[in-house]
Backbone as XML, in Angstrom:
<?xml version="1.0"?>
<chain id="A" units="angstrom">
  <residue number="1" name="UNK">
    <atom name="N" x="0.842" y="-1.179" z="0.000"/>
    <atom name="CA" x="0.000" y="0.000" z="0.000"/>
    <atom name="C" x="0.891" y="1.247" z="0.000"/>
  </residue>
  <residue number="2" name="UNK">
    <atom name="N" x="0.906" y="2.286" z="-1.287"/>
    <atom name="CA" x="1.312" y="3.055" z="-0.883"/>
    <atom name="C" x="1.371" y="4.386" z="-0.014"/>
  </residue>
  <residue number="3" name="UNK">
    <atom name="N" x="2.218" y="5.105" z="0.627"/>
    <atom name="CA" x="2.078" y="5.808" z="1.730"/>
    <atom name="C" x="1.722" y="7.076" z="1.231"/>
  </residue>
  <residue number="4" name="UNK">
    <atom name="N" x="0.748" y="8.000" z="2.012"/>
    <atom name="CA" x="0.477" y="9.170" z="1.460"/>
    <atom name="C" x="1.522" y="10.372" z="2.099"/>
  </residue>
  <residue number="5" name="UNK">
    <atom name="N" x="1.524" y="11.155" z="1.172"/>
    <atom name="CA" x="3.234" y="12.339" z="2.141"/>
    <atom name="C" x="2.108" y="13.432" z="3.499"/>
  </residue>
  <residue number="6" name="UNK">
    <atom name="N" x="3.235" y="13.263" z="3.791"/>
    <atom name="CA" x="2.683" y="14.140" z="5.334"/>
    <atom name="C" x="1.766" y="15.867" z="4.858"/>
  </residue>
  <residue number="7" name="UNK">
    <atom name="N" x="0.959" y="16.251" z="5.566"/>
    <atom name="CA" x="0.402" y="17.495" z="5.273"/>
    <atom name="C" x="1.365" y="18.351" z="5.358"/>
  </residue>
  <residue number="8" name="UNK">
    <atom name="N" x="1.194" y="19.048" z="4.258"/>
    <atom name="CA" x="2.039" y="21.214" z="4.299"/>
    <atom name="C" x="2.148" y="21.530" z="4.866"/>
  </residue>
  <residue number="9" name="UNK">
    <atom name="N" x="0.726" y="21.607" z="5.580"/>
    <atom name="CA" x="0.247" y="22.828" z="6.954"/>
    <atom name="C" x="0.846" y="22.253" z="7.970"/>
  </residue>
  <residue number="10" name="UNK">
    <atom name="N" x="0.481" y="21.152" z="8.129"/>
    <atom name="CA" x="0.526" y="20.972" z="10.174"/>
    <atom name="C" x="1.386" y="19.289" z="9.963"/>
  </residue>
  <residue number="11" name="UNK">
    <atom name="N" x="2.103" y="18.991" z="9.231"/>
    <atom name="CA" x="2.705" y="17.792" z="9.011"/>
    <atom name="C" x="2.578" y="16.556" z="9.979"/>
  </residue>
  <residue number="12" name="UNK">
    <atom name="N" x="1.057" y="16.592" z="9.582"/>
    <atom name="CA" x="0.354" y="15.356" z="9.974"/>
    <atom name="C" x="0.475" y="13.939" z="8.978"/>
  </residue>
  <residue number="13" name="UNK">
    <atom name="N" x="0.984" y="12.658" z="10.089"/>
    <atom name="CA" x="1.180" y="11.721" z="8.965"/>
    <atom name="C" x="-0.109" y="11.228" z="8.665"/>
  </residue>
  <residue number="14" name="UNK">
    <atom name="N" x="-0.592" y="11.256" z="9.041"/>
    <atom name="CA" x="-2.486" y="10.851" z="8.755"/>
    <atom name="C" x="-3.373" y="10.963" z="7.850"/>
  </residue>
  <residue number="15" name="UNK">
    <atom name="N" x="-2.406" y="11.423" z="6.651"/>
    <atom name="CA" x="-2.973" y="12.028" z="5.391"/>
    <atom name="C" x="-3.809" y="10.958" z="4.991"/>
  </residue>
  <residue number="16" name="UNK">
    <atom name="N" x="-4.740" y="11.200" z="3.371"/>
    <atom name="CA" x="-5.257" y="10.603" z="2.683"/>
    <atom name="C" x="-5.726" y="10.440" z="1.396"/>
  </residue>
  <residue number="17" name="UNK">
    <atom name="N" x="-5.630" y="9.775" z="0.551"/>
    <atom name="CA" x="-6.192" y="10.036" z="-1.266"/>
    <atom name="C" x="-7.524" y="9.995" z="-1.083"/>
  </residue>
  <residue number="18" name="UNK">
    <atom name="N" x="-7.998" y="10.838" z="-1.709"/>
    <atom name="CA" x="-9.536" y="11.150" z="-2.168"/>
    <atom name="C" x="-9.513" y="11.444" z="-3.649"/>
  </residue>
  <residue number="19" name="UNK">
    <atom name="N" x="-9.418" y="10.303" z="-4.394"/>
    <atom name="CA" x="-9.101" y="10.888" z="-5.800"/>
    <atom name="C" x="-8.160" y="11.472" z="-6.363"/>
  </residue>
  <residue number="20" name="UNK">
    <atom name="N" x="-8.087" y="12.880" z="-6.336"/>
    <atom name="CA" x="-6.893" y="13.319" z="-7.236"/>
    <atom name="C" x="-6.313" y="13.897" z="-5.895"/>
  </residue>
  <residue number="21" name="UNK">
    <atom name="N" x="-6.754" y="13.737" z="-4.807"/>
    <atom name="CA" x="-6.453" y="15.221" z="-3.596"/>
    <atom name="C" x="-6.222" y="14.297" z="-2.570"/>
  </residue>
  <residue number="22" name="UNK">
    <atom name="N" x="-5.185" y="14.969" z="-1.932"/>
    <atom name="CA" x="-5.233" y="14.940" z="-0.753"/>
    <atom name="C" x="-5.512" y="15.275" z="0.725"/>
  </residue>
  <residue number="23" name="UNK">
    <atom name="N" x="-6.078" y="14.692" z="1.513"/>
    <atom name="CA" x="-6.484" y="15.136" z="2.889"/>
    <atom name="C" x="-6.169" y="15.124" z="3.481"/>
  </residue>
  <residue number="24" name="UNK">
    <atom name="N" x="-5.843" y="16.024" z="5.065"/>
    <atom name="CA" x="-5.178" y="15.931" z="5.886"/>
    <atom name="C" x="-6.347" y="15.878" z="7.059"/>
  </residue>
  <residue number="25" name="UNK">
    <atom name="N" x="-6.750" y="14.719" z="8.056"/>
    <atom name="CA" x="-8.094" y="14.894" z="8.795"/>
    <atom name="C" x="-8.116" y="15.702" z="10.180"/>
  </residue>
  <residue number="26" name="UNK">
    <atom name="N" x="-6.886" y="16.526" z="10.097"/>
    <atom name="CA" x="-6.049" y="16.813" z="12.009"/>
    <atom name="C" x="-6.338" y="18.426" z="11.621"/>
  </residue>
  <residue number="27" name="UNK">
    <atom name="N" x="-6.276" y="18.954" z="10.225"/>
    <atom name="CA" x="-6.576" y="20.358" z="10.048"/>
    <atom name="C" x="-7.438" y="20.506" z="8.403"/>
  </residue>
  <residue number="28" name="UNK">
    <atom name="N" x="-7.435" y="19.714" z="7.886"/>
    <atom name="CA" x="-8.480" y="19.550" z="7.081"/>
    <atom name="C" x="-8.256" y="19.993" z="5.746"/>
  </residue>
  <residue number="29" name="UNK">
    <atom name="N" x="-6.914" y="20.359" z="5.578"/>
    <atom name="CA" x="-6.109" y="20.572" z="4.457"/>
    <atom name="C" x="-6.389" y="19.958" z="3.462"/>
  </residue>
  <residue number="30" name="UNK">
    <atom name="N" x="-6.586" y="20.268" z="1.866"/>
    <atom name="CA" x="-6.998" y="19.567" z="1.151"/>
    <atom name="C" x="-5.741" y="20.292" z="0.200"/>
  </residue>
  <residue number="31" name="UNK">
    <atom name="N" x="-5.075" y="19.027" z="-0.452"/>
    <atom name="CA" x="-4.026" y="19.879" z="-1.800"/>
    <atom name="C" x="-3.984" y="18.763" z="-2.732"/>
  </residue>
  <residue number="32" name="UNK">
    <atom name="N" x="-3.300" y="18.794" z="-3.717"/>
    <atom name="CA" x="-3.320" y="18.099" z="-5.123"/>
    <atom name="C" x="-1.466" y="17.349" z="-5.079"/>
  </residue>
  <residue number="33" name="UNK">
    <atom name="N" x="-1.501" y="16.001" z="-5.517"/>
    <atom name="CA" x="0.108" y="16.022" z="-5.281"/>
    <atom name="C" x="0.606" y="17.085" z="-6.314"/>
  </residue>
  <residue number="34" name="UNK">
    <atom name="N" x="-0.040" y="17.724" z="-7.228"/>
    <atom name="CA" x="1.321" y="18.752" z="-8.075"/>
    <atom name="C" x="1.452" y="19.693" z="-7.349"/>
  </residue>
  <residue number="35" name="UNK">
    <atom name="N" x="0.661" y="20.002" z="-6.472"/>
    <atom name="CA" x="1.151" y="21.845" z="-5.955"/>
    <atom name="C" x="2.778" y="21.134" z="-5.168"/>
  </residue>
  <residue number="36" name="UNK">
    <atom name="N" x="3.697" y="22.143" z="-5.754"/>
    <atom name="CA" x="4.850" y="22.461" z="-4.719"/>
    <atom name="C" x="4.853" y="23.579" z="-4.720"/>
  </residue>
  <residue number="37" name="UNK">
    <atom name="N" x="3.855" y="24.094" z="-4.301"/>
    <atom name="CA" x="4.298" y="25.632" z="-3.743"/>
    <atom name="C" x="4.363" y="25.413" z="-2.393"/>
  </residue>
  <residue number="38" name="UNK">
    <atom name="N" x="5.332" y="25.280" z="-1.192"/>
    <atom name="CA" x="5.396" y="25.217" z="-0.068"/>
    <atom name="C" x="5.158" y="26.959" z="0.540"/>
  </residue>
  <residue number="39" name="UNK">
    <atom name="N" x="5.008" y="28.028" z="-0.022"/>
    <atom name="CA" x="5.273" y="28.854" z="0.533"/>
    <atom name="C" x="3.845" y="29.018" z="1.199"/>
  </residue>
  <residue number="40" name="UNK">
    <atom name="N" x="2.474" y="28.784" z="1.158"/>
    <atom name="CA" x="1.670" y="29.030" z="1.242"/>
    <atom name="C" x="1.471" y="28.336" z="2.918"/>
  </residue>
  <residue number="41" name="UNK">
    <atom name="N" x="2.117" y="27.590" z="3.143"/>
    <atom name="CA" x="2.310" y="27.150" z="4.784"/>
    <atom name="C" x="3.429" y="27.960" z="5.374"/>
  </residue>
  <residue number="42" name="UNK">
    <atom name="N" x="4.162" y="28.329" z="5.332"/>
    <atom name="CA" x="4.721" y="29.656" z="5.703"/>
    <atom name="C" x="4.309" y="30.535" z="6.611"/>
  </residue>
  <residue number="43" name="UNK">
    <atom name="N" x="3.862" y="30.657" z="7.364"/>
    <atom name="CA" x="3.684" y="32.180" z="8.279"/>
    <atom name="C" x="5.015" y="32.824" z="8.179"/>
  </residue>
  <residue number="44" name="UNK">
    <atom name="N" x="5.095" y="34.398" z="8.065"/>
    <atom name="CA" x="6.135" y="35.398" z="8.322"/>
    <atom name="C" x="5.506" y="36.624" z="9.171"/>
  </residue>
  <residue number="45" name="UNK">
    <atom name="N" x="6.126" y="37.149" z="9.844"/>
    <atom name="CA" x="5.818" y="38.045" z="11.020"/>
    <atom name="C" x="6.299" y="39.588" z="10.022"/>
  </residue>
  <residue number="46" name="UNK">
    <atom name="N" x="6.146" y="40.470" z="10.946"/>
    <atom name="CA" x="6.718" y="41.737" z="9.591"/>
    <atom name="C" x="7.355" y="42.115" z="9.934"/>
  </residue>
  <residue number="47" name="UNK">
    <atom name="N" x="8.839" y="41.244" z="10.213"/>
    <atom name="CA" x="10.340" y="41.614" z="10.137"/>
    <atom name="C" x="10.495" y="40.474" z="8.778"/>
  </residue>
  <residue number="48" name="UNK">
    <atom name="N" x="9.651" y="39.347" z="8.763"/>
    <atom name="CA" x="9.925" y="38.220" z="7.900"/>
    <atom name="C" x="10.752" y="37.063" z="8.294"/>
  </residue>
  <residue number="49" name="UNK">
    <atom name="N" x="10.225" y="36.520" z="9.854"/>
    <atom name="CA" x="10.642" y="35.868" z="10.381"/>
    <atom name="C" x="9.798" y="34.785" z="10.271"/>
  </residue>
  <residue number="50" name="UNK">
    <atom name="N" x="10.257" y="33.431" z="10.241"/>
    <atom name="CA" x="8.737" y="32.136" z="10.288"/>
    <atom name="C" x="8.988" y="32.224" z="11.741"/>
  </residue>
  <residue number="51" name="UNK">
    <atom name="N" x="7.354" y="32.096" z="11.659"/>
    <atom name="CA" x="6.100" y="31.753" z="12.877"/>
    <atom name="C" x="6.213" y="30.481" z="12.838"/>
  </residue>
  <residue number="52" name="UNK">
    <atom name="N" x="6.310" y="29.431" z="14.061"/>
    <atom name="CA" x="5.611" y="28.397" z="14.523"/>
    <atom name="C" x="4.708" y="28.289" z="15.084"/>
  </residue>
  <residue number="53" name="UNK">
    <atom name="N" x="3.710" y="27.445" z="15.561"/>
    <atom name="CA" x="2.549" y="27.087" z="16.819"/>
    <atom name="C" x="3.718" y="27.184" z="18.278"/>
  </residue>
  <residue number="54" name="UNK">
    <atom name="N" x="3.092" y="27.408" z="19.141"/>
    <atom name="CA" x="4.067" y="28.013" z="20.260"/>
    <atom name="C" x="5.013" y="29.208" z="20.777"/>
  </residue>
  <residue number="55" name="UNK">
    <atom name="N" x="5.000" y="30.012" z="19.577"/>
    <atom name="CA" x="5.883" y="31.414" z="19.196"/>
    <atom name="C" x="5.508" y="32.140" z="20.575"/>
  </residue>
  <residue number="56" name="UNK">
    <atom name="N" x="5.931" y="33.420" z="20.797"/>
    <atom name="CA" x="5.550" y="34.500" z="21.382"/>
    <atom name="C" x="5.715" y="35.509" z="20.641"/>
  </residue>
  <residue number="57" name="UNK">
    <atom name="N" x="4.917" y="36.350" z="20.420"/>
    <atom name="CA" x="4.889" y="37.637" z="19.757"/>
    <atom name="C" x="4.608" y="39.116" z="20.448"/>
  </residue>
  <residue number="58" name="UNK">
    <atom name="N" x="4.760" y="39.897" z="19.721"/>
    <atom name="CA" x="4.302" y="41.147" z="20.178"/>
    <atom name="C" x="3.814" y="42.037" z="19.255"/>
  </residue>
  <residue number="59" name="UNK">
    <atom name="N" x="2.520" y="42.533" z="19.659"/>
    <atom name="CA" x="1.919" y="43.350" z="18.430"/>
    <atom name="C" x="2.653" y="44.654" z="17.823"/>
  </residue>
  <residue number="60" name="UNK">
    <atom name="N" x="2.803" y="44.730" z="16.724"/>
    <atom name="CA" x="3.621" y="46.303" z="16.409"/>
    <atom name="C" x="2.851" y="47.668" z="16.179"/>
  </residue>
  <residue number="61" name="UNK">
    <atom name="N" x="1.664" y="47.421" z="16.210"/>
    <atom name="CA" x="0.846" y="48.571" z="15.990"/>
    <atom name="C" x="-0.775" y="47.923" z="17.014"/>
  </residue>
  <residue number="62" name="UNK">
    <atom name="N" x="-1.179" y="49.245" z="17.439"/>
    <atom name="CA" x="-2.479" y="49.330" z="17.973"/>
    <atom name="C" x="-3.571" y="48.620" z="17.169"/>
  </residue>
  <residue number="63" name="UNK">
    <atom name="N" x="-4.459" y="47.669" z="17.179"/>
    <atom name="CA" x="-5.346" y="47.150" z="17.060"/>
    <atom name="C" x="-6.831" y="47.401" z="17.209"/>
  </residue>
  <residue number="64" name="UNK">
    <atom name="N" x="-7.956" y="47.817" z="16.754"/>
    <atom name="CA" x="-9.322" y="48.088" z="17.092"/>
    <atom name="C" x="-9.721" y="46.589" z="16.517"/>
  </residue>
  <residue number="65" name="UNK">
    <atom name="N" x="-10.438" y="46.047" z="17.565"/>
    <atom name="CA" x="-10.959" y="44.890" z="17.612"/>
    <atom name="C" x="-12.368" y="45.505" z="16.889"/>
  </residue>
  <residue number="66" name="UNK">
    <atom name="N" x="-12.676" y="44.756" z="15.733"/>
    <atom name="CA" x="-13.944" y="44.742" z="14.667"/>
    <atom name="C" x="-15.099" y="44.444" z="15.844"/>
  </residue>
  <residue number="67" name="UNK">
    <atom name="N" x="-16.246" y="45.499" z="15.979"/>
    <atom name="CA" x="-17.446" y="45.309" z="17.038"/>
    <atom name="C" x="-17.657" y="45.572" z="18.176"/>
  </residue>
  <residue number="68" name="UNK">
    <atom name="N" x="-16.624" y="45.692" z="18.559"/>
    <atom name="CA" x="-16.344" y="45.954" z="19.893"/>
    <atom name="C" x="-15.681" y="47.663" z="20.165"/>
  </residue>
  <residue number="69" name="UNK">
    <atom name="N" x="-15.712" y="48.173" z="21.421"/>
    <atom name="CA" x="-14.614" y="49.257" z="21.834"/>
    <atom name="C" x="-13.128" y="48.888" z="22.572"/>
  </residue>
  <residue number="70" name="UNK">
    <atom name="N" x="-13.173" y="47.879" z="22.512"/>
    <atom name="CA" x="-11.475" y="47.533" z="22.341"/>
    <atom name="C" x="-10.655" y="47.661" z="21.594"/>
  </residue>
  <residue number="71" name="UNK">
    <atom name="N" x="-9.381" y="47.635" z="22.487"/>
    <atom name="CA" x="-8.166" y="48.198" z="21.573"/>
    <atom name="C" x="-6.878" y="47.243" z="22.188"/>
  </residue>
  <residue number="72" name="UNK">
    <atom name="N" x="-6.070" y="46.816" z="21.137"/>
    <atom name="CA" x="-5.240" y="46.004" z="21.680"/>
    <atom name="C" x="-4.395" y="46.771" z="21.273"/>
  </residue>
  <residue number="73" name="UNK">
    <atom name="N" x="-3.288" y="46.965" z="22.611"/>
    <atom name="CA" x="-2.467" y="47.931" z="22.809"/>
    <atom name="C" x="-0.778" y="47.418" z="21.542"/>
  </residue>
  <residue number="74" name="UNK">
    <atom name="N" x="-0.217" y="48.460" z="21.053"/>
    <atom name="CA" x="1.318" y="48.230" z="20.248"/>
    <atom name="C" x="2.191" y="47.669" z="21.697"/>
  </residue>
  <residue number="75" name="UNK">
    <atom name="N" x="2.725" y="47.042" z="21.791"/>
    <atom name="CA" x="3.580" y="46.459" z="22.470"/>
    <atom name="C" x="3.306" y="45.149" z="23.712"/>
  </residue>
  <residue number="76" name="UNK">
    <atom name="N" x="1.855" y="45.112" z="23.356"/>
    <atom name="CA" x="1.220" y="43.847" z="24.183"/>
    <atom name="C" x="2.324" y="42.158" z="23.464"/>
  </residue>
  <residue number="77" name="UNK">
    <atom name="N" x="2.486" y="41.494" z="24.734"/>
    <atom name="CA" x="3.241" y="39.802" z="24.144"/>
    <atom name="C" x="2.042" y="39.399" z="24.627"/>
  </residue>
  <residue number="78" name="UNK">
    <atom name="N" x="1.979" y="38.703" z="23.630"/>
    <atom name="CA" x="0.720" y="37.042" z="23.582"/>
    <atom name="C" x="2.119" y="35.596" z="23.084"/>
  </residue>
  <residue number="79" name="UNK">
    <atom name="N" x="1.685" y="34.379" z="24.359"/>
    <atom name="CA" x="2.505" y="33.578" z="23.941"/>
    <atom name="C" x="1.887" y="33.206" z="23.538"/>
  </residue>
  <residue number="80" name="UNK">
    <atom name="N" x="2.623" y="31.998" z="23.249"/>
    <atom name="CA" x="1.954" y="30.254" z="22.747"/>
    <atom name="C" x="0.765" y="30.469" z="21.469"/>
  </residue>
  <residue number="81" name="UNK">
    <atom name="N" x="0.956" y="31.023" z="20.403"/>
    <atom name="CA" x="0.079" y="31.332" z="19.318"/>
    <atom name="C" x="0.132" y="30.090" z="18.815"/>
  </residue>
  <residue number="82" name="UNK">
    <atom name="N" x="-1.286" y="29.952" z="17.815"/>
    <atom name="CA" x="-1.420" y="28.802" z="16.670"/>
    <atom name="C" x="-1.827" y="29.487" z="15.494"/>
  </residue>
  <residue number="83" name="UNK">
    <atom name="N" x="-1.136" y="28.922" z="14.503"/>
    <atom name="CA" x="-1.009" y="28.743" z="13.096"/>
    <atom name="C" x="-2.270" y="28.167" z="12.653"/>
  </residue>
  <residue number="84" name="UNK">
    <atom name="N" x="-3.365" y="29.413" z="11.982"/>
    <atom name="CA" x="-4.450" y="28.205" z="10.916"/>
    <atom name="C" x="-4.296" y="29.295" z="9.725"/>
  </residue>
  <residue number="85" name="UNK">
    <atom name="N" x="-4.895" y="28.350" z="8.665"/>
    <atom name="CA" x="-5.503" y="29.190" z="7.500"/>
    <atom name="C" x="-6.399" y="30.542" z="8.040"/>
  </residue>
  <residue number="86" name="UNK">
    <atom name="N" x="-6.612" y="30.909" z="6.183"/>
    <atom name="CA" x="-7.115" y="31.912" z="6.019"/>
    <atom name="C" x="-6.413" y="33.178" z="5.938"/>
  </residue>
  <residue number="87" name="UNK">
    <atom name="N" x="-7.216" y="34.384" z="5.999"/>
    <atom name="CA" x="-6.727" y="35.447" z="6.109"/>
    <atom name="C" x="-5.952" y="35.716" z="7.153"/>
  </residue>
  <residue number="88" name="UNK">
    <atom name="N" x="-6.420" y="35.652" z="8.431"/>
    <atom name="CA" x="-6.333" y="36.067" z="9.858"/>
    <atom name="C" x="-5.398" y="34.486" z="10.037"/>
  </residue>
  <residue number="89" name="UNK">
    <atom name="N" x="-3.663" y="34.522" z="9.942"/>
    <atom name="CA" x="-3.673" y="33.152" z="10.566"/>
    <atom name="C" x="-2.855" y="33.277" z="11.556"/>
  </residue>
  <residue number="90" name="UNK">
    <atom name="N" x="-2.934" y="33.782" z="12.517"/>
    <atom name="CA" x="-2.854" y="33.700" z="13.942"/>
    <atom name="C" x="-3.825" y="33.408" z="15.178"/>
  </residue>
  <residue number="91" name="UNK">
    <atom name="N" x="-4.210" y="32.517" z="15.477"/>
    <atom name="CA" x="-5.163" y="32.082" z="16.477"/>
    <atom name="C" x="-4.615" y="32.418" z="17.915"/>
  </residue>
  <residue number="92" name="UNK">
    <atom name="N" x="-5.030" y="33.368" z="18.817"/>
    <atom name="CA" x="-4.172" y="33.679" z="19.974"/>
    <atom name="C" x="-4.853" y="34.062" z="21.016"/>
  </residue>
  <residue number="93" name="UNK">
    <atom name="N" x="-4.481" y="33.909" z="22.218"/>
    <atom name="CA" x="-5.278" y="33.946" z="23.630"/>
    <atom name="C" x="-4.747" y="35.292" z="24.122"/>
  </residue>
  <residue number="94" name="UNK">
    <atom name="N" x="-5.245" y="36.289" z="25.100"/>
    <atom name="CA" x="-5.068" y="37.595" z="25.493"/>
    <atom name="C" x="-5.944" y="37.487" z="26.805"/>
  </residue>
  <residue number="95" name="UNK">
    <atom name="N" x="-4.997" y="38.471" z="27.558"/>
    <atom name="CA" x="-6.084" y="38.774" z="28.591"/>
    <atom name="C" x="-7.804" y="39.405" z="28.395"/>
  </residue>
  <residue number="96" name="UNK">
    <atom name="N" x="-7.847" y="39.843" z="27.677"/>
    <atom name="CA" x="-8.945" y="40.396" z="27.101"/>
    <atom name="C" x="-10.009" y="39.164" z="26.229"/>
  </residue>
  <residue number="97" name="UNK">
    <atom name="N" x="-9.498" y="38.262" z="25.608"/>
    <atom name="CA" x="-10.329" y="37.380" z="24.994"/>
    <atom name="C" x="-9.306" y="36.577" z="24.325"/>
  </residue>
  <residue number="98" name="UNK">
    <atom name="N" x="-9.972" y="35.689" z="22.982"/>
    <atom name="CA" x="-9.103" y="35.219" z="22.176"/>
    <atom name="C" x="-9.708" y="36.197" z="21.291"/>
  </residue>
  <residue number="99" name="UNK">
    <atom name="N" x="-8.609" y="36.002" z="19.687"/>
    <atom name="CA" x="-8.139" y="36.519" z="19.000"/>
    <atom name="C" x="-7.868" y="36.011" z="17.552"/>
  </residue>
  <residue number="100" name="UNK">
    <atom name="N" x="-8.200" y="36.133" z="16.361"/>
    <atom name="CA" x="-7.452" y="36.007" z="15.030"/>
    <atom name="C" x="-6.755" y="37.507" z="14.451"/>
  </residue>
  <residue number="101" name="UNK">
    <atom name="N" x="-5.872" y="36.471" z="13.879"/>
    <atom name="CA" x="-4.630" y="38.238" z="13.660"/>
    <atom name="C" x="-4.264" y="37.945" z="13.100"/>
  </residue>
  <residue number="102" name="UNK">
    <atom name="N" x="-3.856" y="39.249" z="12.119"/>
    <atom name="CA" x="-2.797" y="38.911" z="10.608"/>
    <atom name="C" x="-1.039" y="38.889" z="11.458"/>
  </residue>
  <residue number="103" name="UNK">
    <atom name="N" x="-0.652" y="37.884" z="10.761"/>
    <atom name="CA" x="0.596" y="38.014" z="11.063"/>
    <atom name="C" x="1.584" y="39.063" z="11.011"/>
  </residue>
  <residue number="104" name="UNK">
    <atom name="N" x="0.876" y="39.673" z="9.913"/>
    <atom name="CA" x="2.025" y="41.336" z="9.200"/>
    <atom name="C" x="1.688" y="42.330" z="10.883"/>
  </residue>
  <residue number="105" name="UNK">
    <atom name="N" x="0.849" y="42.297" z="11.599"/>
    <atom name="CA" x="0.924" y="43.027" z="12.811"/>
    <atom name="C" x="1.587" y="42.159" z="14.011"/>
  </residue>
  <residue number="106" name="UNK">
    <atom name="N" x="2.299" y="41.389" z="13.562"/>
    <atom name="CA" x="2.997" y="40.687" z="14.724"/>
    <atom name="C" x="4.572" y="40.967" z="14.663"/>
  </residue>
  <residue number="107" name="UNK">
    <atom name="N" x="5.456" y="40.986" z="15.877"/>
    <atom name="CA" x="6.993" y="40.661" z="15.653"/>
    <atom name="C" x="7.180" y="39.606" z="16.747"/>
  </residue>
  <residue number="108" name="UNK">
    <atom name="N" x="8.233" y="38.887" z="15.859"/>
    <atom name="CA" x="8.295" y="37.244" z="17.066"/>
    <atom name="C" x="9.514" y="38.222" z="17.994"/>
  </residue>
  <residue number="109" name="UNK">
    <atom name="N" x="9.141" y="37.494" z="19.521"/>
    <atom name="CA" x="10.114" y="37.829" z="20.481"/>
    <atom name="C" x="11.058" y="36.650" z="20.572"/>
  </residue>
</chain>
């Protein structure tokens, strides 16, 4: 049986063929074996540093949280961040709440 290659995103061996695609069932990643574009799993912070799951960061600019009258302050550290898709791929905990955040407003400490 042959073995399917580990996921992009979150290099889970748990992958799977679904036809022409592949699945990853731990983050739900779906890609084609031709894409080698690896850059698209990539996080960069905006010095252009890679992000891991576990990082600590610090915001570089003031934040207005969408709905709310909060404001997340320029120089606040949030540890232990996670890496997902999308636009927003920073998933992160704060005293104030959790959080999705573009990476370009982050610098890794």
């Amino acid at each position: 049986m042959p073995m399917s290659p580990p996921c992009p995103r979150c290099s889970s061996e748990f992958t799977y063929s679904d036809g022409t695609l592949f699945i990853c069932p731990e983050c739900a990643h779906e890609w084609s074996p031709d894409d080698v574009d690896d850059d698209d799993s990539v996080v960069k912070d905006a010095n252009g540093n890679v992000l891991v799951d576990g990082d600590a960061v610090v915001l570089i600019k003031d934040l207005k949280v969408k709905g709310t009258s909060t404001t997340l302050k320029m120089g606040t550290k949030i540890k232990n961040i996670r890496l997902v898709g999308g636009d927003h791929e920073v998933d992160c905990k704060t005293d104030g709440g959790n959080y999705m955040l573009k990476a370009c407003y982050l610098r890794k400490v």
